[in-house]
C-alpha positions in Angstrom: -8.7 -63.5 -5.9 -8.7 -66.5 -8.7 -11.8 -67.2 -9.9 -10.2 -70.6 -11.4 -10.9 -74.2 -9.4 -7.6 -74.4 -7.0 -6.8 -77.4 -8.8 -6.7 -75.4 -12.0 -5.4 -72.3 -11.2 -1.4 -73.1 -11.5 -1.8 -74.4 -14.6 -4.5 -71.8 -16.3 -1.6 -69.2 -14.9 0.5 -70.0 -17.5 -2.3 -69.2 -20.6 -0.1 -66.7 -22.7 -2.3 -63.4 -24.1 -5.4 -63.9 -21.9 -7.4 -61.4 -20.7 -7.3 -62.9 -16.9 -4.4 -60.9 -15.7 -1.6 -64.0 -16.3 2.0 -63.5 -17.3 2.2 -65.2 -20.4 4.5 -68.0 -21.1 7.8 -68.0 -22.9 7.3 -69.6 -26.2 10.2 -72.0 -27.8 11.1 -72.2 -31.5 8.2 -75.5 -31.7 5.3 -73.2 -30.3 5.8 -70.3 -32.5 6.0 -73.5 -35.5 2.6 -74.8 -33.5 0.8 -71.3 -33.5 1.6 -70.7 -37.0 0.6 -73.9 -38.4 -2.4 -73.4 -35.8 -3.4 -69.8 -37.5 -3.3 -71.0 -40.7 -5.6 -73.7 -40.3 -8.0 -71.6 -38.7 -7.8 -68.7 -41.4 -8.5 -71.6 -43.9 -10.5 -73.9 -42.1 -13.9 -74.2 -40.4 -12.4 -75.0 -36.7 -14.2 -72.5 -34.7 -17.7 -74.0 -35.5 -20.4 -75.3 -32.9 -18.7 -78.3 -33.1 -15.8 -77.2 -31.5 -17.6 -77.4 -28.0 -16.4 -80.4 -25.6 -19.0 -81.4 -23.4 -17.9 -84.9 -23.1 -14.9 -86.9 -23.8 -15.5 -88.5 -26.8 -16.6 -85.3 -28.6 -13.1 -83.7 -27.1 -11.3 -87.1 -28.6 -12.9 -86.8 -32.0 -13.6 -83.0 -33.0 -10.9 -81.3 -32.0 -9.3 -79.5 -34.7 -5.7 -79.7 -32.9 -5.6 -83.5 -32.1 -4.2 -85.3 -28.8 -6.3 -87.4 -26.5 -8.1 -87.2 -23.1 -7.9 -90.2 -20.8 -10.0 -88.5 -18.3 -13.5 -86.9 -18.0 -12.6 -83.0 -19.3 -14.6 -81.8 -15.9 -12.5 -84.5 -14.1 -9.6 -83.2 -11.3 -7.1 -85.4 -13.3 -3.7 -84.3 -14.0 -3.6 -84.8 -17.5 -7.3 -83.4 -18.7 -6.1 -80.3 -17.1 -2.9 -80.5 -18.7 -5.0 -81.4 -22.1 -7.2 -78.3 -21.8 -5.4 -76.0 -20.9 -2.4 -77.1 -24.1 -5.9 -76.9 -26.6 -6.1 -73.4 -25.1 -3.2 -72.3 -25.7 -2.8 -73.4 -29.2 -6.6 -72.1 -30.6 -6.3 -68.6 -28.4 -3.1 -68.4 -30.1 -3.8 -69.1 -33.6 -6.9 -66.8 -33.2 -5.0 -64.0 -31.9 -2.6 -64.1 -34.8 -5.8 -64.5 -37.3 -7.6 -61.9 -36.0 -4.2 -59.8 -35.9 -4.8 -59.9 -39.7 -8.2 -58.3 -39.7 -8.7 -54.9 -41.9 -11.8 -53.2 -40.2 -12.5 -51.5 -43.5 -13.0 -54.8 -44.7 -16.3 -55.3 -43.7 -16.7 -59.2 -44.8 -13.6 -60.4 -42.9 -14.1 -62.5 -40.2 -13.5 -62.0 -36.8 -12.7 -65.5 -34.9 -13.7 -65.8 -31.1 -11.7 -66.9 -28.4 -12.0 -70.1 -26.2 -13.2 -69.8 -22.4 -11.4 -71.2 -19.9 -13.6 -74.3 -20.1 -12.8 -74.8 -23.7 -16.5 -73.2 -24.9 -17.2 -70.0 -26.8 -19.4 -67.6 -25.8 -23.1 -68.1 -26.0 -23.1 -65.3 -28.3 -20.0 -66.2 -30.4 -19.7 -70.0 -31.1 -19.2 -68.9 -34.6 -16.7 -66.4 -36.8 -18.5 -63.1 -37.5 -18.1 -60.5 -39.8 -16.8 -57.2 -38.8 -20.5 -55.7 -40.2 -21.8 -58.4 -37.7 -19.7 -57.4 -35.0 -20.5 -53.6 -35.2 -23.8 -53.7 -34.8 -23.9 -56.2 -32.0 -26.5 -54.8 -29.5 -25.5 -54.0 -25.8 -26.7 -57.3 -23.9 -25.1 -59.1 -26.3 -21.4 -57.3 -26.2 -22.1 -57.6 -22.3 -22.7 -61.6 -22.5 -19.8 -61.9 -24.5 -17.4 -59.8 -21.9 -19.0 -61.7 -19.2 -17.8 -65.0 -21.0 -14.2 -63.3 -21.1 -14.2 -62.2 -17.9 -13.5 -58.7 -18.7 -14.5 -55.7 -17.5 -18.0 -54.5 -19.3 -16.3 -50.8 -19.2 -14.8 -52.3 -22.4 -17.6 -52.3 -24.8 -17.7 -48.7 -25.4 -14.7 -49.0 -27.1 -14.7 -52.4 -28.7 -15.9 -52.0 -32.5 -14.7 -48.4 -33.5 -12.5 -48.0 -36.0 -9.2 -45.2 -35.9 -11.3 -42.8 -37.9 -14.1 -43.0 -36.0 -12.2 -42.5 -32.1 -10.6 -39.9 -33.7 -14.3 -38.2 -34.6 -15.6 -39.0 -31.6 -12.8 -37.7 -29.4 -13.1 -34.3 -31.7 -16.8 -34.8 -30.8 -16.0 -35.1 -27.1 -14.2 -32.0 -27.1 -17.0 -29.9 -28.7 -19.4 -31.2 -26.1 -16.9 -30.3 -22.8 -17.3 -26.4 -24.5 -20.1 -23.9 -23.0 -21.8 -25.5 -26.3 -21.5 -28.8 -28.5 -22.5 -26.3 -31.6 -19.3 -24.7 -33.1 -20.7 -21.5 -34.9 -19.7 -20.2 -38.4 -19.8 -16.8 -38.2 -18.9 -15.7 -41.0 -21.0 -18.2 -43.1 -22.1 -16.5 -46.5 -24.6 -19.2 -47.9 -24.6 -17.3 -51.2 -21.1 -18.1 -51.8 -21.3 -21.8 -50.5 -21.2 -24.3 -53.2 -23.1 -27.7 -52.5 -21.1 -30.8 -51.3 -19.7 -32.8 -54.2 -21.6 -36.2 -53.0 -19.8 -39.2 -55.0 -20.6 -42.3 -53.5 -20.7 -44.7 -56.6 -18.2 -47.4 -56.7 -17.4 -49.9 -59.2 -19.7 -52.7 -57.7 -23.0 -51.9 -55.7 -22.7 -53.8 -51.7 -26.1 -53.1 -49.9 -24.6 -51.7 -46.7 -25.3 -49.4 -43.7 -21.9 -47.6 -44.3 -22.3 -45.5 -41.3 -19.9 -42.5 -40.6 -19.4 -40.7 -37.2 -20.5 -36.7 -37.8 -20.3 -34.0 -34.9 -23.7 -32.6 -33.8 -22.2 -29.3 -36.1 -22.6 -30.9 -38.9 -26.0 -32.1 -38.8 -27.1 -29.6 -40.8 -25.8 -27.8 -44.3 -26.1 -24.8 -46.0 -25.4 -23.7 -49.4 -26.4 -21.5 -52.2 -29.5 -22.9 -53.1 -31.1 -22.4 -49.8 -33.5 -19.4 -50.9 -34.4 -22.0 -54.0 -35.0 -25.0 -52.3 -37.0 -24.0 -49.1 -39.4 -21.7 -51.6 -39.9 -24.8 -53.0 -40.6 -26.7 -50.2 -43.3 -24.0 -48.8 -45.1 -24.2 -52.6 -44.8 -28.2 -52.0 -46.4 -28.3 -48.7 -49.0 -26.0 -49.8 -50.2 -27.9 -52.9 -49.0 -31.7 -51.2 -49.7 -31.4 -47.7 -51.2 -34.4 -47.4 -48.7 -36.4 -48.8 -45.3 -34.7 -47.6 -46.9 -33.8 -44.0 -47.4 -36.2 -41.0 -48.0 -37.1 -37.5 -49.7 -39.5 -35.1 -50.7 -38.4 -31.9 -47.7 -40.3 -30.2 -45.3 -38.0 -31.8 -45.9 -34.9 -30.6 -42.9 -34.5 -27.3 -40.8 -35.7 -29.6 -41.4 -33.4 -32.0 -41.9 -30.1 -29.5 -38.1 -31.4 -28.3 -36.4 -31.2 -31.4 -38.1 -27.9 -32.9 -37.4 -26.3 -30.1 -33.7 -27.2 -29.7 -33.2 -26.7 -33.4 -34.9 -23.6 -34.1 -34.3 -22.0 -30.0 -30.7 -23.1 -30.2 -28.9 -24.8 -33.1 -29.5 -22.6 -36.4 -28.9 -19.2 -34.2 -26.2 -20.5 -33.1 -24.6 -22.6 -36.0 -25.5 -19.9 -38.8 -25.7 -16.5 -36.6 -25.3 -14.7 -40.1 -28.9 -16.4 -41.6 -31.1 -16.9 -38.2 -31.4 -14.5 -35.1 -33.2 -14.7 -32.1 -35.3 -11.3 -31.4 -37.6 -10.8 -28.4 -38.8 -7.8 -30.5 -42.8 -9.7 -31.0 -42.4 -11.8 -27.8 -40.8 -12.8 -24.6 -37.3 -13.3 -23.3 -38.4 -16.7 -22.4 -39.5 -17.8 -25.4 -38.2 -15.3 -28.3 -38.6 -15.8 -31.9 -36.2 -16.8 -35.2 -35.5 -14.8 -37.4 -34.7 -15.9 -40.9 -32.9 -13.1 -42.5 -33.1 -14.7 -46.2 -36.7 -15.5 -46.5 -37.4 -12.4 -44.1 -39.7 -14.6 -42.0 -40.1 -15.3 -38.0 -41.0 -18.2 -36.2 -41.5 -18.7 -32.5 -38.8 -20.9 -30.8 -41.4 -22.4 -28.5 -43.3 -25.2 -30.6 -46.8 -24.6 -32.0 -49.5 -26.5 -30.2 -50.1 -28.5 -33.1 -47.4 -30.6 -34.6 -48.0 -30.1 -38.0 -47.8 -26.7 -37.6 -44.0 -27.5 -36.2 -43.3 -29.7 -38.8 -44.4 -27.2 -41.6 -42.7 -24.7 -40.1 -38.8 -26.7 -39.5 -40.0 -27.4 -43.6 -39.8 -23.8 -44.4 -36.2 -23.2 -42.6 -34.4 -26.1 -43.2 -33.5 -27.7 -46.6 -33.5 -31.4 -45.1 -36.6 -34.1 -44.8 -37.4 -34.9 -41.5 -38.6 -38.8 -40.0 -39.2 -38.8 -36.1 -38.8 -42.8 -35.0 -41.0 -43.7 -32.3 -40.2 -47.1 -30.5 -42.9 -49.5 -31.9 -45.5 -50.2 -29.2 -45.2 -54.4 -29.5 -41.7 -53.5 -28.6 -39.9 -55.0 -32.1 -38.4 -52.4 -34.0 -39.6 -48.7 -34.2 -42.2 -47.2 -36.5 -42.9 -43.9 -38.4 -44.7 -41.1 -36.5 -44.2 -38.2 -37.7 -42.6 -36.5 -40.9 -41.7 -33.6 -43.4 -40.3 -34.9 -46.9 -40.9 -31.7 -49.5 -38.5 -34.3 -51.6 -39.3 -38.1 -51.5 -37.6 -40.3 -54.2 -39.9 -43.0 -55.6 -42.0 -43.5 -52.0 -44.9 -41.7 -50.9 -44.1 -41.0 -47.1 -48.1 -40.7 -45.5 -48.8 -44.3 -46.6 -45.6 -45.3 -44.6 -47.1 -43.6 -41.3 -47.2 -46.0 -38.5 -45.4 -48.2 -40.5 -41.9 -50.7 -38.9 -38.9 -50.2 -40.4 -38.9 -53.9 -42.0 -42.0 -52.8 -43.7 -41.2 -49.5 -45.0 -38.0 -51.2 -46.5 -40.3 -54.6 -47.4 -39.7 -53.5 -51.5 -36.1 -52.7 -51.3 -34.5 -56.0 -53.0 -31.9 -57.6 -50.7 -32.8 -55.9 -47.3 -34.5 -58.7 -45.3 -31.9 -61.0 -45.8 -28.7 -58.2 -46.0 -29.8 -55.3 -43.4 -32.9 -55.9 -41.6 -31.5 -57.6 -38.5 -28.4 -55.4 -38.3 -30.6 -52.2 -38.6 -33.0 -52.7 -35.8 -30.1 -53.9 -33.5 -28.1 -50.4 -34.1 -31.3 -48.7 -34.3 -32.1 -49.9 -30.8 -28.4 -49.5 -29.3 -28.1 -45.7 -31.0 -27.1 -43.6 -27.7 -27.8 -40.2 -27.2 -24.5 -37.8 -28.2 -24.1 -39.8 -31.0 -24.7 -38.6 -34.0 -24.3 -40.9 -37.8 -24.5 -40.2 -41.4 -24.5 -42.0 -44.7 -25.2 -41.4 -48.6 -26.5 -43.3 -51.0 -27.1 -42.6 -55.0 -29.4 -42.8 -58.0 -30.1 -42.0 -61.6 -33.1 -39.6 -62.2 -34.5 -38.6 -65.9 -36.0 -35.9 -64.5 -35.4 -32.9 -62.4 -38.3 -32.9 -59.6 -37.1 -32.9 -56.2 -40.7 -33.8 -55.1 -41.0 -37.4 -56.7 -43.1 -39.5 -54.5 -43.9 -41.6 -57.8 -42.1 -43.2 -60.2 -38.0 -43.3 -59.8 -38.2 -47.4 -58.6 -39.7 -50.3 -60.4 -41.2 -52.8 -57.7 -42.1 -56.3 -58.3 -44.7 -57.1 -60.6 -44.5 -53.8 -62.4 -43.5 -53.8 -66.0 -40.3 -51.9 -67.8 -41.8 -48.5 -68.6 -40.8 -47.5 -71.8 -39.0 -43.9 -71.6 -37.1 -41.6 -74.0 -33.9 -40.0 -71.9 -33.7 -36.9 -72.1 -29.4 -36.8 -71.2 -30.0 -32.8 -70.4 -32.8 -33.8 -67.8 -31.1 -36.4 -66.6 -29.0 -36.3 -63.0 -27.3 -38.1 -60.5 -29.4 -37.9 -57.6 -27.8 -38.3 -53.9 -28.4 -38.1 -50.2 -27.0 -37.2 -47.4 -28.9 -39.2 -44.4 -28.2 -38.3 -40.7 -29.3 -40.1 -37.7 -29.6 -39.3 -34.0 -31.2 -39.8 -30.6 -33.0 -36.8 -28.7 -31.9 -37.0 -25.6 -35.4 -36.7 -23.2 -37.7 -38.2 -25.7 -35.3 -40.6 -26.9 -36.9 -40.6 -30.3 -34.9 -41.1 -33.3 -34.3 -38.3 -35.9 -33.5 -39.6 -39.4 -33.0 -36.6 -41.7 -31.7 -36.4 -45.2 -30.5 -34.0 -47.6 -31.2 -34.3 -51.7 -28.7 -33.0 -54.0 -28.3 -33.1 -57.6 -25.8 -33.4 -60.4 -26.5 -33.1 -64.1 -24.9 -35.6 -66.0 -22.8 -33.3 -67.9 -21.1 -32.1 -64.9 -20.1 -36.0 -64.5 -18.4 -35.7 -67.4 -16.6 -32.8 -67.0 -15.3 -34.1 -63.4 -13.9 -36.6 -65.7 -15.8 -39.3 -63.8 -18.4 -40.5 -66.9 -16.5 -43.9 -66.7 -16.6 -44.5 -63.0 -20.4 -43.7 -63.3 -20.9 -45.9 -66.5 -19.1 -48.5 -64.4 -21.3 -48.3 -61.1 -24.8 -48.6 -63.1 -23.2 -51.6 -64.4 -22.3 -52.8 -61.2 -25.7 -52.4 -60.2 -26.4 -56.0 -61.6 -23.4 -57.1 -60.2 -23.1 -56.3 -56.9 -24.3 -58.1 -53.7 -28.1 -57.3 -54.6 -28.6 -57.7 -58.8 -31.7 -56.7 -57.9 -31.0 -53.3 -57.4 -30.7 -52.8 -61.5 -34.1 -52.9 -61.7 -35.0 -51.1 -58.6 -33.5 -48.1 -59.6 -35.2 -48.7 -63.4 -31.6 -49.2 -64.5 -33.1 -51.6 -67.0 -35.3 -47.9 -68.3 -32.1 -45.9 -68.2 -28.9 -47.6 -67.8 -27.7 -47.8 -71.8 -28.6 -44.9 -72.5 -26.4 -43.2 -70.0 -23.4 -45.3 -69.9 -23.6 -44.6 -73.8 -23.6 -41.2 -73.0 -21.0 -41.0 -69.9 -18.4 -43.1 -72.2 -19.2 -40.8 -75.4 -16.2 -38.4 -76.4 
């Protein structure tokens, strides 16, 4: 059944390449001339603005960007408006098709040009080009107007913004989750044997992006040859900095009690069977224990009552920090609640306890204006099943993994002077993952800390692609960044070093 005016319908059935189901119309040597010229303009020009809209003749006479005139009232049952509107149709669905044909997804600043309606208006929610950043992290209600608008099926929006790489990953992830379980085990894992992942990240110039990558649930967490190392560390740091690297409000706890008990009851037993193994030997069948068989030390599966005591405890087993996202209780955004960091870079974690996102991130140069709005929308559309990671980089003149103070410059702070130290010096990266429990619905931002001494760099043969990244540090999208990561302490001194011979 057409949902098209009676008067209209013949003539809307001839759209070519709309979404409504209609056969499209053969095009003649002139209309693939039009659509060409038509595309062109609109890659070039600024013809898909508000002031494309027609709400009344005279603005449909003067500002449309393909000419022609309308006698008639557009909202009229004359003849020739409808043969006006549905021609401008044709042409700018056209020329938009062919522009947006051109897209590169990768390309994250290309612009994606909407469609017209069938009244000649955009979308509420797309009067304007957006970039394919902006169109990824469109939230729910707002991928849902826009279908709407198009008359398509909302069934749609699952699919709309992923890239071939990422359907690909999530099909793979798909498949893991129809098995008896989503968690693939290794096992014959040797951790001693497992060298850390080669983390690279830098490129030539620095672009403040989410740069979010599809991961399986599997590969949430990593193991590697520094395991003992690193989570005898952590027990020493949470001994002597509990305060600092420890954290909870009383909100926090469910979420919290969820995820230890899935990670340490289910996912490292089953993941790593050669380095954790469940033993009823102490306690119940219900609720047995894990036990580590490097450190040589058990905890119960079933979560402590307290949730520091959970938190200290997924500390001394796993080599990642831990931040549990609560939704904030005004409803804008979500807030810190809870936390285990053994190896903060540059931020003290308990003074960001009940804090918003926007505000933890309030000293990061370039975030309002580059990340903020995009974060809390994909923050708030994250689904359960889904699970995200990215990396990011540094320079450190030092080698402390527990660094709360000290590896950013903020505003108002002066340069520091600093001898370097090349030997102490490292490239400092991390891998961050995201998910959603699925009965709290918390979110679960982890991260992993590895690092590279310099000389390694070098002997990658990658000195010069370093040298080149601190520089584009200052010129990137945030020049900022230079001095947030006290590039203006360290940067000569290691580009002189990474181009030496």
């Amino acid at each position: 059944m057409s949902l098209l005016p009676p008067q209209l319908s013949d003539n809307y059935r001839s759209l070519p390449g709309t979404p409504y189901g209609m056969e499209p119309r053969t095009l003649t040597g002139r209309d693939m001339d039009e659509v060409i010229q038509h595309a062109r303009m609109g890659l070039e020009g600024d013809y898909f603005s508000s002031s494309a809209r027609f709400p009344t003749t005279a603005t449909m006479r003067s500002r449309s960007p393909y000419g022609g005139s309308y006698e008639q009232d557009p909202y009229s049952n004359g003849a020739q408006v409808e043969m006006g509107l549905n021609d401008l149709l044709r042409r700018n669905n056209l020329a938009v098709t062919l522009a947006n044909n051109n897209i590169n997804y990768r390309a994250q600043y290309s612009q994606v040009h909407p469609k017209m309606c069938t009244d000649g208006r955009y979308p509420q929610d797309f009067q304007l080009p957006k970039t394919v950043e902006e169109v990824k992290v469109l939230d729910g209600s707002q991928l849902d107007r826009i279908l709407q608008a198009y008359r398509l099926p909302l069934d749609l929006r699952a699919s709309s913004t992923r890239s071939p790489e990422r359907k690909s990953s999530e099909k793979q992830q798909s498949l893991e989750e129809k098995t008896d379980s989503p968690i693939q085990p290794l096992p014959d894992f040797d951790w001693q044997t497992t060298e850390p992942l080669q983390i690279r990240p830098f490129k030539p110039r620095y672009h403040l992006t989410m740069g979010l990558e599809t991961i399986t649930a599997s590969e949430l967490i990593v193991m590697d040859n520094n395991y003992l190392k690193r989570v005898t560390l952590r027990q020493k740091i949470m001994a002597e900095h509990s305060e600092t690297v420890l954290g909870a409000s009383d909100s926090v706890k469910p979420a919290v009690d969820e995820f230890y008990t899935w990670m340490m009851g289910t996912y490292l037993p089953q993941r790593y069977p050669t380095m954790f193994k469940l033993s009823t030997a102490t306690t119940t069948v219900a609720h047995p224990a894990l036990f580590n068989t490097i450190t040589r030390t058990t905890y119960p599966t079933h979560p402590p009552t307290s949730a520091l005591t959970a938190l200290r405890n997924l500390g001394s087993f796993l080599d990642e920090d831990i931040l549990f996202l609560l939704p904030s209780p005004d409803g804008d955004g979500y807030c810190l609640q809870g936390f285990v960091t053994c190896f903060p870079s540059g931020f003290d974690t308990s003074k960001k306890l009940g804090m918003k996102l926007r505000e933890i991130h309030k000293p990061v140069p370039g975030y309002r204006e580059r990340l903020e709005g995009s974060m809390d929308r994909y923050f708030g559309r994250l689904g359960v099943g889904r699970f995200v990671k990215r990396v990011n980089w540094s320079i450190t003149t030092n080698d402390h993994l527990f660094s709360a103070f000290g590896n950013h410059l903020y505003e108002g702070e002066e340069e520091e002077e600093e001898v370097i130290d090349i030997d102490n010096t490292f490239l400092r990266c991390e891998r961050q993952t995201l998910h959603r429990l699925p009965t709290t619905h918390a979110l679960l931002f982890a991260f992993k800390t590895y690092q590279t001494p310099l000389a390694q760099i070098k002997e990658e043969g990658l000195g010069e692609e370093l040298a080149m990244a601190i520089e584009g540090l200052r010129g990137g999208s945030v020049p900022g960044m230079w001095v947030y990561k006290r590039g203006v302490v360290w940067g000569e001194s290691v580009k002189e070093y990474l181009r030496g011979g």
